[in-house]
N, C-alpha and C positions, 0 to 999 in steps of 0.2 A: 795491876790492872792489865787487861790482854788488851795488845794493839789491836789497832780498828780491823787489821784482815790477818788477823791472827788465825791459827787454824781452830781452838778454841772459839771465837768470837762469829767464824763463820759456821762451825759442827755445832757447835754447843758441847762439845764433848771433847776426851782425852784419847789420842790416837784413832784418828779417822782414818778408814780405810776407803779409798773413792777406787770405784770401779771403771776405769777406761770404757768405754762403749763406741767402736771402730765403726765408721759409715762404711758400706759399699760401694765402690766408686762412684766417686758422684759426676755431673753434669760432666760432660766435655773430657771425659777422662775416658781412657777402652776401659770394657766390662761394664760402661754405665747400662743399664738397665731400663730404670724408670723410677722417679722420685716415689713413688707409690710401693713400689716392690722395697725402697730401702726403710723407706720409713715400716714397711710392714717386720719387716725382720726388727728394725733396730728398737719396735716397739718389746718384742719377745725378748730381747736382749735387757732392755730396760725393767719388765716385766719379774725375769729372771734375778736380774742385780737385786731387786729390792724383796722381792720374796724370798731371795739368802739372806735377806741384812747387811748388806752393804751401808756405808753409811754417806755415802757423795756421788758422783756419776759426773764424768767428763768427757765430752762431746768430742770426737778426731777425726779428721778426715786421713784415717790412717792407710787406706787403702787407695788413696789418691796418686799412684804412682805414672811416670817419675814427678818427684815433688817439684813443687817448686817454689822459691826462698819467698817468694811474694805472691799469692792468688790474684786469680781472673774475679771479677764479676758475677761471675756465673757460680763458683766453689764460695760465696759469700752468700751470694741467694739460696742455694741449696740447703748451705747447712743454717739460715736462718730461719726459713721455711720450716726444716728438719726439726731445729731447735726446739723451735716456740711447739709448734706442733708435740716434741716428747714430754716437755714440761707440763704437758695438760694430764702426762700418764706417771709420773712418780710424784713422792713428797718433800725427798733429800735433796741439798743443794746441788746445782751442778756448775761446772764449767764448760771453760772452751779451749782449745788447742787446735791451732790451723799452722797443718805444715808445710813448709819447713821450719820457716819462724815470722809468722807475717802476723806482728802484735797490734797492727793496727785491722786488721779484721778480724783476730781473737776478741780485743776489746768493744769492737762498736758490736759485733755480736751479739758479747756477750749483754753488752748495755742494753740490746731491745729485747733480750729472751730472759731476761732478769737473772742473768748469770750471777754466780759469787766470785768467781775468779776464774783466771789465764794463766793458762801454760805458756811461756817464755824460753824456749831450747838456746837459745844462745842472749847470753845475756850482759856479760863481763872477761867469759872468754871467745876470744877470735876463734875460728875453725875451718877446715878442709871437707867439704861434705861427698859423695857421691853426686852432688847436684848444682854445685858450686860454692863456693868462701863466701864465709856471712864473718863481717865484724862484727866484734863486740858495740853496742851502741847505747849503754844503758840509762843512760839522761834523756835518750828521745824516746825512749820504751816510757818512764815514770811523765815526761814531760808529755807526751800525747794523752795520756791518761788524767794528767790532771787541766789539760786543756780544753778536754770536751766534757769536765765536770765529772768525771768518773774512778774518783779516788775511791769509793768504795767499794770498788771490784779488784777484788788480792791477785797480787802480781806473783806469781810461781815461778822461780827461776831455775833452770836447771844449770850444773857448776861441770865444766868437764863433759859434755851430754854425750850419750851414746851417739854409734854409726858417723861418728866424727873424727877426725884429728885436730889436735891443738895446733896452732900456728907457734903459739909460744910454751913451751914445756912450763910449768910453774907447781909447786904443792898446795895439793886440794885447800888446807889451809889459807893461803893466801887467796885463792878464786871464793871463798867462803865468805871471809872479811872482805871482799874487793864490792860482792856482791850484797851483804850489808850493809854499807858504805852509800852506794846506789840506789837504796831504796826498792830490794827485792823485800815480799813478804816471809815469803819462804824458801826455802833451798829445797831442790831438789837431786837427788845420787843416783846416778845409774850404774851398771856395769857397761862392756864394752859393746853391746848387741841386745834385740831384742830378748827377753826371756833369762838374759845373765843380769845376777844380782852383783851390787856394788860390792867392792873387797871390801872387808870390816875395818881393817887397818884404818883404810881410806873413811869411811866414815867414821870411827872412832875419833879420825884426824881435824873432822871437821866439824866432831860436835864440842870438841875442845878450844876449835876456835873463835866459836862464834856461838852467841847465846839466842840467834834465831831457832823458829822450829826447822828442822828436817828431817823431810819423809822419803826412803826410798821408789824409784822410779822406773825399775824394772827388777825382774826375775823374785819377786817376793810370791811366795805359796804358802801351801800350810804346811810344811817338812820344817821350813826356816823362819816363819814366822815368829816364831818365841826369842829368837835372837836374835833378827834384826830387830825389833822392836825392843829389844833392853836397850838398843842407843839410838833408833829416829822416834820421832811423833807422829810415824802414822807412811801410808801409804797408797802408790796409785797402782793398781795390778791387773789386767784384762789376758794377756795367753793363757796363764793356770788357769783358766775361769773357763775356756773353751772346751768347747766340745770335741772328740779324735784326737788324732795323731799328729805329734811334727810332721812335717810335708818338705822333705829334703831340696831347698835348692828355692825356696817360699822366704821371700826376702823378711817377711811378718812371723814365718814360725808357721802359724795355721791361717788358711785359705781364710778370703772375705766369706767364704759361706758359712763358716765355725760360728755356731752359735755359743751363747754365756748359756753355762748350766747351772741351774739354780741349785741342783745338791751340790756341785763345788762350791758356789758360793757360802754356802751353811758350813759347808765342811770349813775352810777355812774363818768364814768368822766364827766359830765356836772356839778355833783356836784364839783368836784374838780376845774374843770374851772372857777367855780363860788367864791369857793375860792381864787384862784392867782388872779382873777380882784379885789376882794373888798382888795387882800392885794398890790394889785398894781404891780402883776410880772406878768400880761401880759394883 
């Protein structure tokens, strides 16, 4: 039987792939604009993801820079606003992810915009960020959740998270287990930066050690698709999906104005479709 925020339980499917969808800065951040201009992009972005076939969509205030470990008021009204407003324009689940790691307004977020899950970047390991040390804190992450009644929104954890340091070295292994243990739903793998995929080793390491799902959490495309996926259950991906060019010195890879292109999108999920036939899940 699949746990309650199993990725199964939440897709209805085998190896979901969720599409990152990046705000443009929002409120109180330089480059903000106008909540009208983001929502009109991030409409085509969403637009985009679902006419590839994407099979999930996750909310970021990726371009909120510099982050910071906990949001204002103002990046909580935005992306609620933002939220409820895109869910009127797709059918696939979605989530939330507010960075750096502020899981108390991923969750009540996601709780009004009928999210399925949260992104969680530090979760079990401690870290050194570009924007200050976030402890590990993973009982007040699962215990706020189930204190405002919101056990049914999956807790996403990521193990090692990119654009970090570890405070404590440890094997992936270990931060896998540590994190099932905790009460994450799922594990998330990155590599070391936006757009680098996880060493296989390292996830090889981690699907050995723990019988949660995990899905890779950056650099997944359709070149490597067919091999990450013989060992995670799925994944989150949004650069490959953009439109141009790396932009040298672009802390994200491509500019807040890179839109999601729908023929990437198809392109890669054809690869992934081609996966679930040869493994027989659909």
């Amino acid at each position: 039987m699949d746990r309650v925020n199993s990725l199964h339980a939440i897709f209805n499917m085998d190896k979901p792939i969720i599409g990152a969808l990046h705000f443009m800065p929002l409120l109180g951040i330089d480059g903000f604009e106008s909540l009208d201009v983001i929502l009109e992009n991030a409409v085509k972005d969403a637009r985009a993801l679902e006419e590839g076939g994407i099979d999930g969509i996750i909310f970021e205030n990726n371009y909120d820079l510099p982050h910071k470990i906990d949001v204002g008021p103002e990046t909580v009204a935005s992306m609620t606003y933002l939220c409820n407003e895109l869910r009127k324009e797709i059918s696939v689940p979605h989530g939330i992810s507010v960075l750096w790691n502020d899981y108390k307004a991923a969750l009540s977020i996601a709780n009004v915009t009928k999210g399925k899950f949260v992104r969680v970047p530090v979760f079990v390991d401690s870290v050194k960020t570009d924007f200050g040390t976030i402890l590990a804190k993973p009982d007040e992450v699962t215990g706020y959740r189930s204190k405002l009644g919101m056990d049914k929104i999956g807790i996403f954890t990521d193990i090692q998270v990119k654009h970090a340091t570890m405070l404590q070295d440890r094997p992936i292994a270990e931060s896998a287990i540590d994190a099932q243990k905790h009460g994450s739903d799922v594990l998330i793998l990155t590599g070391k930066w936006t757009g680098d995929a996880p060493e296989m080793a390292k996830l090889m390491e981690a699907r050995k050690a723990s019988d949660m799902d995990i899905i890779v959490g950056s650099g997944f495309d359709a070149s490597n698709a067919a091999s990450i996926l013989e060992y995670s259950d799925g994944a989150i991906v949004s650069t490959s999906l953009k439109e141009g060019s790396i932009v040298i010195g672009e802390r994200n890879v491509k500019p807040a104005q890179a839109r999601i292109s729908a023929q990437k999108v198809s392109a890669l999920m054809s690869v992934v479709k081609s996966v679930r036939r040869n493994a027989g899940q659909i």
